[in-house]
C-alpha positions in Angstrom: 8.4 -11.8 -19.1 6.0 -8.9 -18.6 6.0 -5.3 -19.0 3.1 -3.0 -17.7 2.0 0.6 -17.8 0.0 2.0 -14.6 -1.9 5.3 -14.2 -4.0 6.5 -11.8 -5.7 9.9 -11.4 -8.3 10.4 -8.1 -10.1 13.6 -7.4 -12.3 15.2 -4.9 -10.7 13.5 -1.7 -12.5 14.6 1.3 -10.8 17.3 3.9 -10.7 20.4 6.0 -11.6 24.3 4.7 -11.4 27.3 6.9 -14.6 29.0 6.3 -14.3 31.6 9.3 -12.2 33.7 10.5 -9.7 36.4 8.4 -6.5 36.0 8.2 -3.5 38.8 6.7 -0.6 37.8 4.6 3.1 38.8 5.9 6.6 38.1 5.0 8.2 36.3 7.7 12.3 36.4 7.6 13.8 32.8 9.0 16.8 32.1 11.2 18.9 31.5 8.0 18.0 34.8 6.6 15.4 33.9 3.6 11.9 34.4 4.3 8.8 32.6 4.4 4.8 34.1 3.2 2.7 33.5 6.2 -0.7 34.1 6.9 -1.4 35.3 10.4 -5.2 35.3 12.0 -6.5 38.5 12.6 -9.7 38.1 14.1 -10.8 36.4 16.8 -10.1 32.2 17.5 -13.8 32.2 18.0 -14.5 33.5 14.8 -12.9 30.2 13.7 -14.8 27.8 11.4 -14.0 24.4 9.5 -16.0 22.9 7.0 -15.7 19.3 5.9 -15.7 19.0 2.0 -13.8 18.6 -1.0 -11.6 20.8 -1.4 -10.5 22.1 -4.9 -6.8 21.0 -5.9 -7.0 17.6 -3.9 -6.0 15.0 -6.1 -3.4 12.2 -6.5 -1.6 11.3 -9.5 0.4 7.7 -10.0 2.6 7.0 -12.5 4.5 3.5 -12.9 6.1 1.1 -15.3 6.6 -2.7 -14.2 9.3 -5.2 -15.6 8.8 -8.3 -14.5 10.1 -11.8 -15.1 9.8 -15.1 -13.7 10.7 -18.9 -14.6 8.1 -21.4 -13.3 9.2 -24.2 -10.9 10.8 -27.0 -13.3 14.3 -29.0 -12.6 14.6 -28.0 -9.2 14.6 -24.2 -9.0 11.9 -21.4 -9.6 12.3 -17.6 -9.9 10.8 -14.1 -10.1 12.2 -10.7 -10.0 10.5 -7.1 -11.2 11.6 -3.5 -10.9 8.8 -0.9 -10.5 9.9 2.9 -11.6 7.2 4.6 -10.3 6.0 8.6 -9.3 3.6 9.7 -7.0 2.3 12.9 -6.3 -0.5 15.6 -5.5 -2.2 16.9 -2.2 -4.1 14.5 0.3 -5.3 15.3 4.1 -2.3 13.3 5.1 0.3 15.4 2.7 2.1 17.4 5.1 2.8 14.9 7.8 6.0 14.2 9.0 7.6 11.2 7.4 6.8 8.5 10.0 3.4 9.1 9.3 1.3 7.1 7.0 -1.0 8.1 3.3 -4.2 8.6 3.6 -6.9 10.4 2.0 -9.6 10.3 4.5 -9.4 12.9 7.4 -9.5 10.1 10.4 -6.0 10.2 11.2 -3.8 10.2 14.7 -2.6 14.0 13.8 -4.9 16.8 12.6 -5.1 16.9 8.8 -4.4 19.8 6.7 -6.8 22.3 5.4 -8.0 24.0 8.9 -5.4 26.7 9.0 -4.3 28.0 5.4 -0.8 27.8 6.5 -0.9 24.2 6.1 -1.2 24.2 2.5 2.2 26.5 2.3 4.4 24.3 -0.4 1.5 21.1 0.8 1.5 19.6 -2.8 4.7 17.5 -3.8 5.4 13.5 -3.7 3.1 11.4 -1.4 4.2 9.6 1.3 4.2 6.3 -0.3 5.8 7.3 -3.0 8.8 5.0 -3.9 10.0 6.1 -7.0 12.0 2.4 -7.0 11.4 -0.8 -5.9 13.3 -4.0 -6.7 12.2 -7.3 -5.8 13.9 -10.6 -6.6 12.8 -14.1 -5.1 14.0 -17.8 -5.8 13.6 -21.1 -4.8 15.9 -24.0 -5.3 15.9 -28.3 -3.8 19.3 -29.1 -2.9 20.0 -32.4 -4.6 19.8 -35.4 -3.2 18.9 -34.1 0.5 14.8 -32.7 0.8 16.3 -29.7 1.9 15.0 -26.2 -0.1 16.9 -23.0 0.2 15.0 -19.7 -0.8 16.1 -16.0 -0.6 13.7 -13.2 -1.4 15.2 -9.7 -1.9 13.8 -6.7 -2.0 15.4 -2.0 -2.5 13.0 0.3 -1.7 14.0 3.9 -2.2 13.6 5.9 0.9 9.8 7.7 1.5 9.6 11.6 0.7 9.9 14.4 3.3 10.9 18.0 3.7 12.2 20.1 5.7 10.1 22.2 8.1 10.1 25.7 9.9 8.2 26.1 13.2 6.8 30.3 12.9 4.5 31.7 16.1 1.1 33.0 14.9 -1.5 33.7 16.8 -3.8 31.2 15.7 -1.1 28.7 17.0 -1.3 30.0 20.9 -3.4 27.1 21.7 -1.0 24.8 20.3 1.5 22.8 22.9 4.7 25.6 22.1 2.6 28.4 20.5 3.9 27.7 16.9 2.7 26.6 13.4 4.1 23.8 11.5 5.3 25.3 8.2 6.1 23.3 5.4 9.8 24.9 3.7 9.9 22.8 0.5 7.4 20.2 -1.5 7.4 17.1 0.3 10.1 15.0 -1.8 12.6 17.8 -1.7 14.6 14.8 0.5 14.5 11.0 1.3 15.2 9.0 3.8 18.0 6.2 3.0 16.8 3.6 0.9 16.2 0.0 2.6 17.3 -3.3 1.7 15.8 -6.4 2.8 17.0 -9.9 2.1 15.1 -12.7 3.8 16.5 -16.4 3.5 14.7 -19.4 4.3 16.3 -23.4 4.5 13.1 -25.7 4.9 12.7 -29.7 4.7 9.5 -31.6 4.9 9.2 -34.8 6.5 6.8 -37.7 7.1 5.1 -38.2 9.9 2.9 -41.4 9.8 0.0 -39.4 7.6 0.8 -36.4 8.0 4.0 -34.7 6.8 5.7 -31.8 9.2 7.7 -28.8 7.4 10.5 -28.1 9.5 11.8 -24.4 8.5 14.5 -21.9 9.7 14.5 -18.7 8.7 16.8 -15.1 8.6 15.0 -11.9 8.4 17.0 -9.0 7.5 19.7 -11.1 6.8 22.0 -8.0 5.6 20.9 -6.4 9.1 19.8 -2.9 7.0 19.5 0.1 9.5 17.9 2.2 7.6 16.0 4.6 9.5 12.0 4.7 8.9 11.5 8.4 11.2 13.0 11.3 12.3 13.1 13.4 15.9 12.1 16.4 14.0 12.0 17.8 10.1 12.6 21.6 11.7 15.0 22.9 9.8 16.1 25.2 13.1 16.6 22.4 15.6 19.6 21.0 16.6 18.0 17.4 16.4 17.2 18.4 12.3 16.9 15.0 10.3 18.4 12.8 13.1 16.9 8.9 13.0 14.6 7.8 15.5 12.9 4.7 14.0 14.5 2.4 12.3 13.9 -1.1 10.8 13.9 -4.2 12.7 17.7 -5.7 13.1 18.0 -9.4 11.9 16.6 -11.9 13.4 16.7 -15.6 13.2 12.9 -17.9 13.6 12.8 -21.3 13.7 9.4 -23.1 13.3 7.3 -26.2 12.5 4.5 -27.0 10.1 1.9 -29.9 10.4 0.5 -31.1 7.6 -2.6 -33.0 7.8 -4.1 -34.7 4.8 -3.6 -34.9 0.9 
C-alpha cells in the first residue's frame, strides 16, 4: 500500500498582451438582468498591438493526494486499485476555452488564446481543464482454474472536466469576428462539470501453443457499462437555446476480438 503527496507550482507560461490600442470600461446589463464589466475599444483596430511574453498572473497550481494499493500476481489472481483527490487551478493560454478543448500552456493552439483582447481575462482564472478533482481506478487479473483461460476487468470514474457558462456581448473590437461578438467568460471556469464518466473494460484471453511459438487468442469489451457521458457541448452561452446541450460523447461499447503471435522464449 502507498500513499503520496503531489504539488506542483509553474510560472511565467508564455502568452498574448495587448500593448496597443485603448480601450474604456462600461457596465453592460445581460438578458437576465445582472450585468457584466466590459471593456470596449475605443481607438482604432489599427491601433491594435499584441505582444508575445509572459504575462504577470499566469501560473498553474496542482494539488493531489494518491492512495494506492495493489497485490502482486501469486495463486492465480493479481490486483491494483488507487483513488487520486486532486485540484487544479490558475490561468494558462488555453483557460478560457470551451470544454471540448484541450490544456495547454503554449500559445499554438486550433483557437486563438487569451490575452489579445482584455476581455478575455474577464473571470479567466478558475480550475484547468484537466482538472479532475477524482479519479478512481481499479484493475485485476485472475486464471480460471483448470482451463488457460484469464479474465481481467479494469475500471476506471473520472469526475467530469470544468466549464462555465458564457455570454456573447458586441464590442467593437469584435466586428471582425464571424457574428460581431466577444466571447465573455460569466463565472470561473469550474463553476460546472460535465457528468462524470465510467469506464469498465473486460478482457477473457487464453494462450496456446503453436509448434514454437505460442498465439494469445483474446476477446475484449470496451465500455462494457456503455457510459454516455458527454465529453462537449453545442454552446456554453448562457443566452442560447442550445445552453449546455451534449454534442460529443464517449465512444459506445464495443466488442474486439484479436490474435497475438508469439515468437521465441
Amino acid at each position: 500500500m502507498a500513499i503520496a503527496y503531489v504539488r506542483k507550482d509553474g510560472a511565467d507560461f508564455i502568452g498574448w498582451t495587448a500593448v496597443g490600442g485603448h480601450y474604456a470600461e462600461e457596465q453592460r446589463t445581460l438578458p437576465d438582468g445582472r450585468t457584466l464589466t466590459v471593456f470596449p475599444l475605443v481607438s482604432s483596430t489599427d491601433d491594435l498591438r499584441f505582444r508575445l511574453t509572459n504575462p504577470d498572473g499566469y501560473g498553474m497550481t496542482y494539488t493531489g493526494v494518491v492512495l494506492a494499493a495493489e497485490k502482486r500476481r501469486s495463486h492465480g489472481w493479481q490486483a491494483f486499485g488507487s483513488y487520486t483527490r486532486s485540484k487544479t487551478t490558475g490561468l494558462q493560454a488555453s483557460s478560457g476555452s470551451g470544454v471540448g478543448s484541450a490544456q495547454s500552456s503554449t500559445v499554438a493552439l486550433p483557437t486563438v488564446p487569451i490575452g489579445r483582447d482584455p476581455n478575455d481575462l474577464t473571470n479567466a482564472r478558475g480550475r484547468l481543464l484537466n482538472d479532475r478533482p477524482n479519479v478512481f481506478r481499479v484493475a485485476a487479473s485472475v486464471d480460471v482454474l483448470r482451463t488457460g483461460v484469464v479474465f481481467a476487468a479494469n475500471l476506471q470514474h473520472f469526475s467530469g472536466k470544468p466549464w462555465a457558462a458564457t455570454a456573447q456581448i458586441a464590442l467593437p473590437q469584435a466586428a471582425t469576428l464571424p457574428q460581431g461578438e466577444q466571447r465573455i467568460l460569466l463565472e470561473p471556469p469550474g463553476a460546472r462539470r460535465l457528468s462524470s464518466q465510467t469506464l469498465l473494460d473486460l478482457r477473457v484471453s487464453r494462450t496456446v501453443g503453436v509448434g514454437g511459438a505460442r498465439v494469445e487468442l483474446l476477446f475484449d469489451v470496451l465500455n462494457a457499462l456503455n457510459d454516455a457521458a458527454e465529453e462537449d457541448l453545442v454552446t456554453d452561452n448562457l443566452f442560447s437555446p442550445t445552453f449546455g446541450q451534449a454534442k460529443v460523447f464517449m465512444d459506445p461499447r464495443r466488442a474486439m476480438l484479436s490474435v497475438r503471435l508469439h515468437v521465441g522464449r
